[in-house]
C-alpha positions as a printed NumPy array, in Angstrom:
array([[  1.271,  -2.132,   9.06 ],
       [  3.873,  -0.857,  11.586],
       [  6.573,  -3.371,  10.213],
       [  5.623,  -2.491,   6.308],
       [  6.145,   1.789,   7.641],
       [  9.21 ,   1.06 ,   9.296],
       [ 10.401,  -0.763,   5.952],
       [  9.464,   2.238,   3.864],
       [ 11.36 ,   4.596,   6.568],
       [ 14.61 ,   2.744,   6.072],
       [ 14.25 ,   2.901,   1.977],
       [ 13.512,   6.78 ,   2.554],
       [ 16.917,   6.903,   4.504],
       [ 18.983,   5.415,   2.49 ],
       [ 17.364,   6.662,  -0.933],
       [ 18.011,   9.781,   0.595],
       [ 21.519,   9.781,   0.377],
       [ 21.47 ,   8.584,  -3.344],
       [ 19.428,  11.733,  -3.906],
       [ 21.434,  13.503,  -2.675],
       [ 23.891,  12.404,  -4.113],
       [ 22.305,  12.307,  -7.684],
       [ 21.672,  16.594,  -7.36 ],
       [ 25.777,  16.969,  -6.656],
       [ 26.388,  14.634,  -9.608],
       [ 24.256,  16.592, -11.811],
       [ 26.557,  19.136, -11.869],
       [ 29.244,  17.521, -13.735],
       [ 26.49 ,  16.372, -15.969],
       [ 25.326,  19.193, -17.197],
       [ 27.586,  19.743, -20.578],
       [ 26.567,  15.659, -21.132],
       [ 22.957,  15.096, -22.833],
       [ 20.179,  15.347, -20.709],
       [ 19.248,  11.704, -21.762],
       [ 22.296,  10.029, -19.333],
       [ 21.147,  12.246, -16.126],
       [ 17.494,  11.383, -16.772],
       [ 18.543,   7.761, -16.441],
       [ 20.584,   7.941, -13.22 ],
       [ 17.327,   8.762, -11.38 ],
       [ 16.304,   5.066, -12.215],
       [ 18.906,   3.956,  -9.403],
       [ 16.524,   6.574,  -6.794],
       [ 13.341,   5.129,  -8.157],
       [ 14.749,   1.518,  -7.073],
       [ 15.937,   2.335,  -3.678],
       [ 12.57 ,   3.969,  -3.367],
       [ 10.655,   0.957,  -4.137],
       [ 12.972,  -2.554,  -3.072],
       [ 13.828,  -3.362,   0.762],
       [ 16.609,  -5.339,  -0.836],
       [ 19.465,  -5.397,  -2.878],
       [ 22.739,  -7.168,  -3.519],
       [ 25.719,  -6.885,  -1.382],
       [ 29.101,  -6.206,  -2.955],
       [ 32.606,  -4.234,  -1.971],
       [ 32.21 ,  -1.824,  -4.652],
       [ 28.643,  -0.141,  -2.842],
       [ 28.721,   3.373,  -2.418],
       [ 26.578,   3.381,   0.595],
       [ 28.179,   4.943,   3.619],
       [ 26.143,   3.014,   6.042],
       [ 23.57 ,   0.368,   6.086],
       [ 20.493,   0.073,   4.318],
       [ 18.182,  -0.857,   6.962],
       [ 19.569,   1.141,  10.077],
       [ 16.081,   0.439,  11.24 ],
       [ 15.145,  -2.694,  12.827],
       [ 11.657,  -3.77 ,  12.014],
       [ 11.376,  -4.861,  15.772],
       [ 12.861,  -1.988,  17.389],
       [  9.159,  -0.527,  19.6  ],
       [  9.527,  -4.342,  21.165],
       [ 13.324,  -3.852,  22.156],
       [ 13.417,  -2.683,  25.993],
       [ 16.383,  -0.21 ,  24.929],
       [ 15.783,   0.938,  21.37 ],
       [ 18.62 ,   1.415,  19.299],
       [ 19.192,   1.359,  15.896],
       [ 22.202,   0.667,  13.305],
       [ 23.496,   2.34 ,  10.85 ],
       [ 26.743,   1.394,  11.067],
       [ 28.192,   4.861,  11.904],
       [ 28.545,   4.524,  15.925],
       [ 28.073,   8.579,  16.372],
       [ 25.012,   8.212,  14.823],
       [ 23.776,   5.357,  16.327],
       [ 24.673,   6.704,  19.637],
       [ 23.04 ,  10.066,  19.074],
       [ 19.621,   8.921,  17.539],
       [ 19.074,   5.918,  20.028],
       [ 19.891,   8.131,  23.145],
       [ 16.744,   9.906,  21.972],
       [ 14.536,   7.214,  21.618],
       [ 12.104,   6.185,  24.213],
       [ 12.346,   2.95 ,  26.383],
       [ 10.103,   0.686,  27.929],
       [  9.037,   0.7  ,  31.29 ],
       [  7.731,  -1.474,  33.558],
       [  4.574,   0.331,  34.897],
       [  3.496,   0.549,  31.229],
       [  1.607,  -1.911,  29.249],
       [  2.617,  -0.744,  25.887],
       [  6.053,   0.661,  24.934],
       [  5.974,   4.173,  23.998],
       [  7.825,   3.563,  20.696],
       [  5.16 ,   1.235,  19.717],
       [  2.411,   4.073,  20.069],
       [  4.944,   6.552,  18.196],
       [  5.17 ,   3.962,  15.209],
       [  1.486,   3.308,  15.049],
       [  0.851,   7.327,  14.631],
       [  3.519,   7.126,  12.343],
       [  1.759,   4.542,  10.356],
       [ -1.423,   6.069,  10.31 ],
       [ -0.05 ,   9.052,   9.35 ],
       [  1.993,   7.821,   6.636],
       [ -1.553,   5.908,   5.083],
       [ -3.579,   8.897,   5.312],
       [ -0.492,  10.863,   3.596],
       [ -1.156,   8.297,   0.835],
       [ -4.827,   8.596,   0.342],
       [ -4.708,  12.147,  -0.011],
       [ -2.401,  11.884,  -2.697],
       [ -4.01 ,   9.527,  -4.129],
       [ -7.349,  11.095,  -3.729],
       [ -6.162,  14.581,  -4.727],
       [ -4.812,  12.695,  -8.649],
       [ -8.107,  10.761,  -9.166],
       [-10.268,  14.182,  -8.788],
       [ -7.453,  16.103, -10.918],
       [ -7.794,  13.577, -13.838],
       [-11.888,  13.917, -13.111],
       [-11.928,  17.666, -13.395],
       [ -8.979,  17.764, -16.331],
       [-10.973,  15.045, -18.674],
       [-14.043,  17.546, -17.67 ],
       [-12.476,  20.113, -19.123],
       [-10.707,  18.116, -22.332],
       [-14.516,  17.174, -23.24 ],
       [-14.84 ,  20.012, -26.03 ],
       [-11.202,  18.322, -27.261],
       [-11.395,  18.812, -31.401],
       [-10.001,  15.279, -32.642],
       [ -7.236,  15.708, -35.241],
       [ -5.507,  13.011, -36.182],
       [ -3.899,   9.737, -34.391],
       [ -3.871,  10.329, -30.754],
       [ -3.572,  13.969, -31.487],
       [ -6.375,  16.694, -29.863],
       [ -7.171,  20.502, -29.668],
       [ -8.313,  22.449, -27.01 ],
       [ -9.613,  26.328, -26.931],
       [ -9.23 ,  25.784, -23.416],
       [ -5.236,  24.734, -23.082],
       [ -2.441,  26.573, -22.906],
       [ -0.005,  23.932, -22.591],
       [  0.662,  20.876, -23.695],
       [  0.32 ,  17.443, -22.493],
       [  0.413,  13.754, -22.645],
       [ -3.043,  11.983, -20.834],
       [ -3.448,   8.258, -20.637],
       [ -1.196,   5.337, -19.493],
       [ -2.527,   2.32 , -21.93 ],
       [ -3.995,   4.632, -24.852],
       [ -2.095,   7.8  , -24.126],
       [ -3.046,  11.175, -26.144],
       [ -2.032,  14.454, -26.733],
       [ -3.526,  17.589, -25.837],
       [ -2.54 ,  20.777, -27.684],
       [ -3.613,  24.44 , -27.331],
       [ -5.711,  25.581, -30.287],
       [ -4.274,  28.274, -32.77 ],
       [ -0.349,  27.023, -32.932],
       [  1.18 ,  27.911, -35.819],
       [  2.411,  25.318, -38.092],
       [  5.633,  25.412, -36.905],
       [  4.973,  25.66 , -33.334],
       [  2.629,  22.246, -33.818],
       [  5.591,  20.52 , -35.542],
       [  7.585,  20.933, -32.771],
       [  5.412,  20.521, -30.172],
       [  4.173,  17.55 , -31.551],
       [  7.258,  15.706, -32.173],
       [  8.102,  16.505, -28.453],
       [  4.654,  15.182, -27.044],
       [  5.091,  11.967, -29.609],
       [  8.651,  11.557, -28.311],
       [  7.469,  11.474, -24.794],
       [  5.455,   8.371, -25.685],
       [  7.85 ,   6.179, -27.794],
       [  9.757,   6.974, -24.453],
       [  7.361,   5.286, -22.306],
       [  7.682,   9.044, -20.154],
       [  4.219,   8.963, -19.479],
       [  4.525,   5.314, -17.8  ],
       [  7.47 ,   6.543, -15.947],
       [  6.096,   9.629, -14.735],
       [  2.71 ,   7.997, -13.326],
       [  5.299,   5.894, -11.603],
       [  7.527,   8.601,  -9.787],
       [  4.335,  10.06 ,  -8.729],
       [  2.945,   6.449,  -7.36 ],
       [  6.264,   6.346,  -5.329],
       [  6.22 ,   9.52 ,  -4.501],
       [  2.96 ,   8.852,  -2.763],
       [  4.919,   6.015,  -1.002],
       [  7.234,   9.055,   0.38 ],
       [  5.297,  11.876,   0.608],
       [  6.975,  12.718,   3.902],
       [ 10.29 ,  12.694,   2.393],
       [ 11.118,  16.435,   1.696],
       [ 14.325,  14.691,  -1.069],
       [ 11.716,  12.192,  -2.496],
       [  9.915,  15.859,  -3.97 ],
       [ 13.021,  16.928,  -5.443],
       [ 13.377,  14.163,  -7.184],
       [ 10.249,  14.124,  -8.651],
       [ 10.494,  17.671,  -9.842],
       [ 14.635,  17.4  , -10.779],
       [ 13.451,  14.112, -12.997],
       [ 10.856,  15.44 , -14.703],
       [ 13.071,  18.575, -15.903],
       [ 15.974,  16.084, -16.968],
       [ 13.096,  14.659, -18.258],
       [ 12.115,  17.453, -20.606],
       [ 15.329,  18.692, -21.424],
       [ 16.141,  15.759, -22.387],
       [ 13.188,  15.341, -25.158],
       [ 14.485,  18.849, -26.194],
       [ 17.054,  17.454, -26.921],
       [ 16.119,  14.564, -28.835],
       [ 13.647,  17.073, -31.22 ],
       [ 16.493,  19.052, -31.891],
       [ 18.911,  16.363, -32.97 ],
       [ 15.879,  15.134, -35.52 ],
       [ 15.049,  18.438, -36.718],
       [ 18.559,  19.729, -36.553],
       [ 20.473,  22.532, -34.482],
       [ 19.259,  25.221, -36.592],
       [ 15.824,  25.365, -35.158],
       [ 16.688,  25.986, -31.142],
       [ 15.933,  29.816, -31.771],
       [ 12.498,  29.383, -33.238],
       [ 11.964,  26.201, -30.796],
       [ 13.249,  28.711, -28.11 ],
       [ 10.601,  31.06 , -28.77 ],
       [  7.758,  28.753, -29.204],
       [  8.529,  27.589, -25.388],
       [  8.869,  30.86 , -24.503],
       [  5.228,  31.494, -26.2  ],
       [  3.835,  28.646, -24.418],
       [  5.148,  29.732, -21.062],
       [  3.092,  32.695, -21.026],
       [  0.024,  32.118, -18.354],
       [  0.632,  27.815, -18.289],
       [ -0.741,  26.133, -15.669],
       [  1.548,  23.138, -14.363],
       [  0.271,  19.769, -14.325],
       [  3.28 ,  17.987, -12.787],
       [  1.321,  17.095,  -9.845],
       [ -0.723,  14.897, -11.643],
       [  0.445,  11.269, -12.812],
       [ -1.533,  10.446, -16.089],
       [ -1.268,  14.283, -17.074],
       [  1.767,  15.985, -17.234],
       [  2.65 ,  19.687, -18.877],
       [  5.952,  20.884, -19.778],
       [  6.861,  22.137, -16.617],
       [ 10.804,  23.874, -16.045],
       [ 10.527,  26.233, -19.088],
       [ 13.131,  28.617, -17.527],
       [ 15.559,  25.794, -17.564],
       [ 14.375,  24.058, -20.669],
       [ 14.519,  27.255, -22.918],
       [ 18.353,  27.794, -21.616],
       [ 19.091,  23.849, -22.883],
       [ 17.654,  24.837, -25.944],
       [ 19.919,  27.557, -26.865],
       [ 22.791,  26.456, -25.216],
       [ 22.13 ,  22.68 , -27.227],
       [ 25.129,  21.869, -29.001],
       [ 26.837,  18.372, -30.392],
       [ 28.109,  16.381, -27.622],
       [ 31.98 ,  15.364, -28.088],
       [ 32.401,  11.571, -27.628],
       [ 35.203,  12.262, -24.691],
       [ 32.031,  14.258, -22.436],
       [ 29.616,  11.52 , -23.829],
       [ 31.961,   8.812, -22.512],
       [ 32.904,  10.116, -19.221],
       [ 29.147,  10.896, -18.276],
       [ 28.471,   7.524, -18.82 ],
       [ 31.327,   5.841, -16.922],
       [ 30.626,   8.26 , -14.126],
       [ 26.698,   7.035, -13.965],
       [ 27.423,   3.562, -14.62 ],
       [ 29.771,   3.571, -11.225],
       [ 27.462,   5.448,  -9.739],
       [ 24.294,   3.707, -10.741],
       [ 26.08 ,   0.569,  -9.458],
       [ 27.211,   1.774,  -6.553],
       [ 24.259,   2.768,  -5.123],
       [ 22.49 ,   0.014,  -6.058],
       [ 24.256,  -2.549,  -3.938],
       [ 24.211,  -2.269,  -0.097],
       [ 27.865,  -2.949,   1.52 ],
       [ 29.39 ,  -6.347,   1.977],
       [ 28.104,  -7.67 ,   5.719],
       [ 24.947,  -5.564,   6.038],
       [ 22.592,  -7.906,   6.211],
       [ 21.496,  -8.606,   9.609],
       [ 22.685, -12.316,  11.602],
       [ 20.323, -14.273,  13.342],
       [ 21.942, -12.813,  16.641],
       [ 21.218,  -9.18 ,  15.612],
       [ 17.297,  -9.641,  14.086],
       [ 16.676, -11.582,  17.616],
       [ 18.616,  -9.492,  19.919],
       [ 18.658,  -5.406,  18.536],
       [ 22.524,  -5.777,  18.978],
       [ 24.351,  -3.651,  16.217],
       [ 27.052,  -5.227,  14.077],
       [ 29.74 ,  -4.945,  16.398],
       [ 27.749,  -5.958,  19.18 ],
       [ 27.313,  -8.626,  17.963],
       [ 30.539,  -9.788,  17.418],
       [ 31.842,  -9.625,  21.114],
       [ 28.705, -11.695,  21.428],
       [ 29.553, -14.534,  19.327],
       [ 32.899, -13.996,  20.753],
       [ 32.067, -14.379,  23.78 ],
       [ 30.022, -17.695,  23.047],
       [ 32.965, -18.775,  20.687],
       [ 35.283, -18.321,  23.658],
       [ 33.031, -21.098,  26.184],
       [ 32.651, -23.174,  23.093],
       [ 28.587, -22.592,  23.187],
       [ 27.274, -23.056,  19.438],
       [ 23.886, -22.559,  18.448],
       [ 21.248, -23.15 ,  15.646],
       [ 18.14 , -20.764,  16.535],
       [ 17.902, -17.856,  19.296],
       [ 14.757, -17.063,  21.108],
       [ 13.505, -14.33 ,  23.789],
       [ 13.316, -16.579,  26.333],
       [ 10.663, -18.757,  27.912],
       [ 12.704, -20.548,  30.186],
       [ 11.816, -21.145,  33.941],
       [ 15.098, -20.46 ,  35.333],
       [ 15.164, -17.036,  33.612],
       [ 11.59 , -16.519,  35.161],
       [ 11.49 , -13.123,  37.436],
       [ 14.347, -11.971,  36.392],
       [ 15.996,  -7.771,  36.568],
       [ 14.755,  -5.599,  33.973],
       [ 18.152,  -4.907,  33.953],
       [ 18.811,  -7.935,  31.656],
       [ 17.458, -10.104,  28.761],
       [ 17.657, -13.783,  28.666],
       [ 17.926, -15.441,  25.32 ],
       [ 17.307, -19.557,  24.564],
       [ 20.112, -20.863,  22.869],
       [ 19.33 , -24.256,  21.135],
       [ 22.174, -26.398,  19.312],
       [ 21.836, -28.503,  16.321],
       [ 21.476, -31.922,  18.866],
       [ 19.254, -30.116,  20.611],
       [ 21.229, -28.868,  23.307],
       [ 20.179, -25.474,  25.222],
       [ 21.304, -22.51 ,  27.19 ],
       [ 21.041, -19.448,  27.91 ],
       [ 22.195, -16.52 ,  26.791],
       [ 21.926, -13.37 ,  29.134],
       [ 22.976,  -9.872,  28.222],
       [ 22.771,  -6.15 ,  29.4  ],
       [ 19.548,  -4.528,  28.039],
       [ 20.922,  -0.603,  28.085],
       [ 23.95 ,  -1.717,  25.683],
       [ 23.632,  -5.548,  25.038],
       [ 26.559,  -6.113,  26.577],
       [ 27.351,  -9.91 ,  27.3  ],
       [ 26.496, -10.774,  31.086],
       [ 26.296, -14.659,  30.846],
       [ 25.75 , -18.146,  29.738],
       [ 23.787, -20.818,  31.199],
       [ 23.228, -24.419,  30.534],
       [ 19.954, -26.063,  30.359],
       [ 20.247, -26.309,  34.239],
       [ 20.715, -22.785,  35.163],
       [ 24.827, -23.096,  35.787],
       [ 26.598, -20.83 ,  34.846],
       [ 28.987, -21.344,  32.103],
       [ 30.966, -17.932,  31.596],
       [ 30.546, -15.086,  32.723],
       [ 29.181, -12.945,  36.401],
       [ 25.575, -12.517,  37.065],
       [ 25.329, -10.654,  40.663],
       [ 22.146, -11.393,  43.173],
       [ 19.919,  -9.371,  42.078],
       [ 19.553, -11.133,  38.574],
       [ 16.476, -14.041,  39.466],
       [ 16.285, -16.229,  42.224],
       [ 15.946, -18.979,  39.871],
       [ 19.664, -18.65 ,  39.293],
       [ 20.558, -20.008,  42.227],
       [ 20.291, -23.676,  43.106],
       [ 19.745, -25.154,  46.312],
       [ 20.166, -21.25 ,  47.917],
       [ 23.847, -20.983,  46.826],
       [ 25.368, -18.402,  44.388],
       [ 25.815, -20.243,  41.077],
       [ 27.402, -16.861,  39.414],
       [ 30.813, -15.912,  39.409],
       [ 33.616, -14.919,  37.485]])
């Protein structure tokens, strides 16, 4: 559970920044059509949801995608890696280490609360939708069937789309024949659009990140792009002529609504302010905006979808807690004594037994089957040392107060 939290933590980080990102870049967007913002939120959505990605020199990212190690609470000195050293530096000076006189580090127990937390984050959610739709199909019983997957209600004074599989829509009773036309061909637009599948979706991964303040406002930011952009499409089937009188129908239906957006199966047309503004301000698109806006999400869409080229995480690093450039001196350092290895191990070995909790011994084993050992500073996994199968010392300084086990026959086996 810990490890599957600590995944969702680094997707929260890093779909953060694409967010982020997304709300600056809806700025330019907002003489394009509604339509090509709504879409850019898919890139969000799949950070949101997939630990992984490809890797490729045009990614966006500033940093990496899982600064996080899943292993960190069993690391004596935390640290994570981002890939920005000021941050790295600054977040893992905060984090607690182990100690000896405790039998469970106190990251661990912070990660576990996290975790719990998290899950009972979730069930609420989840809990609070199911009695929603309950106490909304409660009230939809007295529903007048009209036609199609089209109801009234005395009751509503909104609209709305219900259902995933056999969605229908709800309309308030007493619309006049133009208001229903519209309204209508919104509410039936929503579907062809799959909107109501997508929006049950956002909310199901929004449940995933309910502790993510950014994960909110994108909900609520893609569900008005959302509706403005189904504005959008009624008006270019009905023609410009009608934003006044559509105008003043949402206007109408504004008074005394009651939002639904919280729900995923039911959702009301939320964002009227906004929405009634895109109405009158619709106008034909010119190709040159039309163009641009999508250049500028297709860079942007694939730029944030890819994590930068040498993220993932080496053998060394997933064993070890070392960051990126850590590592490197590392392998350097190995390269250096000409000390190759297949697979890395905490180590079990006897002459490591008893040593400092000042260092960390790793097993080094070769494709022949060779061994040594691989010692390095725990505070900054700094390379110490390297042993062969023996316990002499390769490269390297160990001093005394390493492990007895170090030295053979009584004499110092360590130097420089």
């Amino acid at each position: 559970m810990e490890k599957l939290f600590l995944s969702v933590l680094n997707m929260s980080l890093t779909a953060s920044f694409i967010i982020a990102a997304i709300c600056v870049a809806r700025l330019p967007l907002k003489k394009a059509p509604k339509i090509i913002s709504y879409t850019l939120w898919v890139v969000a959505g799949f950070r949101l949801v997939f630990p992984f990605t490809l890797e490729s020199s045009f990614s966006l990212l500033p940093f990496k995608s899982q600064p996080i190690p899943t292993d960190i609470a069993m690391q004596a000195v935390p640290r994570i890696d981002s890939g920005i050293a000021i941050i790295d530096n600054a977040v893992s000076s905060s984090l607690p280490a182990a100690t000896l006189d405790a039998s469970v580090n106190p990251l661990q127990i912070l990660i576990f609360i996290g975790s719990c937390a998290w899950l009972f984050g979730i069930a609420v959610m989840l809990i609070y939708s199911f009695v929603s739709i309950i106490l909304l199909k409660h009230r939809l019983r007295s529903a007048i069937h009209i036609e199609s997957n089209l109801y009234e209600a005395d009751n509503l004074k909104t609209p709305f789309v219900i259902g995933l599989f056999r969605p229908r829509v709800y309309i308030p009773a007493r619309l006049s024949d133009e208001e229903r036309r519209y309204i209508v061909l919104h509410e039936q637009t929503h579907i062809r659009r799959h909107d109501h599948a997508a929006k049950m979706f956002a909310y199901l991964v929004l449940c995933l990140h309910w502790f993510n303040p950014l994960a909110w406002v994108a909900f609520i930011l893609m569900g008005a792009d959302m509706e403005m952009s189904c504005d959008e499409r009624v008006m270019r089937e009905l023609g410009r002529d009608i934003k006044n009188a559509y105008s003043m129908s949402l206007v109408r239906l504004a008074a005394g609504r009651k939002t639904l957006n919280g729900n995923p199966l039911a959702f009301g047309e939320g964002g009227m302010k906004e929405r009634i503004k895109n109405v009158l301000n619709f106008k034909k698109h010119s190709r040159v905006i039309i163009v641009t806006a999508v250049a500028l999400v297709a860079v942007l869409s694939v730029g944030f979808a890819v994590d930068r080229v040498g993220d993932t995480q080496s053998l060394l690093q997933e064993i070890t807690g070392a960051t990126h450039e850590q590592a490197e001196q590392i392998e350097s350092h190995l390269a250096e004594c000409e000390v190759s290895y297949q697979t890395i191990a905490n180590s079990i070995n006897p002459i490591t037994e008893g040593m400092d909790t000042n260092w960390q011994a790793y097993d080094l084993v070769t494709e022949n089957g060779s061994s040594y050992v691989l010692i390095l500073r725990k505070s900054d996994n700094e390379f110490a040392a390297v042993l062969d199968n023996e316990g002499r010392l390769i490269s390297g300084f160990i001093d005394n107060g390493v492990t007895p086990a170090l030295f053979i026959d009584g004499n110092k086996t360590s130097h420089k």
